[in-house]
N, C-alpha and C positions, 0 to 999 in steps of 0.2 A: 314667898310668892303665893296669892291668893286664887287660883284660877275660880272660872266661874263657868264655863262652858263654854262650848265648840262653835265657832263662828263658822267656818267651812271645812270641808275636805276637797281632795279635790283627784277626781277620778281620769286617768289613763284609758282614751277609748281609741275603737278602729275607724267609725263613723261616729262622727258628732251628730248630723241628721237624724240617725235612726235611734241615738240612745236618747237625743230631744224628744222623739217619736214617742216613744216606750214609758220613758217616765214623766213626760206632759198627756200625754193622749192617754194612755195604760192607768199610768198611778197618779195622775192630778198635779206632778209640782210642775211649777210656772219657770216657763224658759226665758230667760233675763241673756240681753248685751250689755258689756259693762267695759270701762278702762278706753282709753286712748287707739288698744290695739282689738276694739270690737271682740272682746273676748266673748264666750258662751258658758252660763251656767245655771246649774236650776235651782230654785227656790224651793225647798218644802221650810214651813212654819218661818220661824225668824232667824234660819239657817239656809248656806248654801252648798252645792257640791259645786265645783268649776272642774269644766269639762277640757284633757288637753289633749288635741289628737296625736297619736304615734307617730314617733317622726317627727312631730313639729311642736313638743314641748315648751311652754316658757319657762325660762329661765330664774330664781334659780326651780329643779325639781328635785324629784327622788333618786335615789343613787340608781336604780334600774326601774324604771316606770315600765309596766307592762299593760294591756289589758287583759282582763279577765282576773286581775288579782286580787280585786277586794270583797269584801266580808261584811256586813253589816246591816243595821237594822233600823230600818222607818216606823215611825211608830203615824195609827191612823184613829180618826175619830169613830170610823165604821168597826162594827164587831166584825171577828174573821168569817162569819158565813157571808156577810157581804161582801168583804173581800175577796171573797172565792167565788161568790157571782160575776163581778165585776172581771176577776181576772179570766173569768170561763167565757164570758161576753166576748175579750178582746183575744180570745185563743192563746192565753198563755199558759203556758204547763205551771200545775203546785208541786215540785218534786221534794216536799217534804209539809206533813202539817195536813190538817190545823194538831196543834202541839201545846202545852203548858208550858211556859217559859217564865224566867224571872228577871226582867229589866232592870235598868236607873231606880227608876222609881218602885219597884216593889214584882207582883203578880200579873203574867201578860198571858195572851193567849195568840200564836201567829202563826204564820205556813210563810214556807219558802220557795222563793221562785229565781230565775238564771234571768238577769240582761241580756242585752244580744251581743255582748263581749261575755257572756258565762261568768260576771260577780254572782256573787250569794247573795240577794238580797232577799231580808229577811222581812216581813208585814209584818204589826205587832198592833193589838191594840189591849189599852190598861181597861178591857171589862172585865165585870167580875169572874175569876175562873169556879169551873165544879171541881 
């Protein structure tokens, strides 16, 4: 098996509304309906997360979907001081970062910030680090 990378994930939230909120309005990805059953999910680059609310999972899922349990890292074309403007703009707390960090692809520099289901999500972008 050749894999070639990550077509979607797909995230366990409490409100779908306000995590469309967060990461369309806050962090730029684009909020997409898709499928037969109007499903919800968000576009960053040529990747997507699909969004399932608690309680009303599609079928099949994770063996215990929660929210607030995931981990992971967006990667942006903005250096992290703009990132950190941006996220200061829309009153988001950075509770960790800006940080040296080492990605996929090599040298990153990112800070971390909480959903409003409490995932880690991590901002990253590949400038060059000091």
């Amino acid at each position: 098996m050749q894999l070639t990378g990550i077509d979607h994930l797909v995230l366990t939230v409490e409100d779908v509304d306000a995590t469309c909120e967060f990461y369309g309005d806050v962090l730029g990805a684009t909020v997409v309906t898709f499928g037969p059953e109007d499903r919800t999910a968000l576009e960053i680059g040529d990747q997507k997360i699909n969004l399932h609310e608690a309680g009303g999972e599609f079928d099949p899922h994770a063996r215990a979907p929660a929210p607030g349990s995931g981990d992971f890292c967006l990667i942006s074309e903005l250096d992290v001081e703009e990132i950190t403007a941006r996220l200061e703009d829309h009153g988001v707390e950075v509770v960790h970062g800006p940080v040296e960090k080492y990605g996929a692809r090599g040298p990153m520099r990112s800070v971390y910030v909480r959903d409003p289901d409490g995932n880690l999500v991590e901002l990253a972008s590949y400038e060059e680090t000091h």
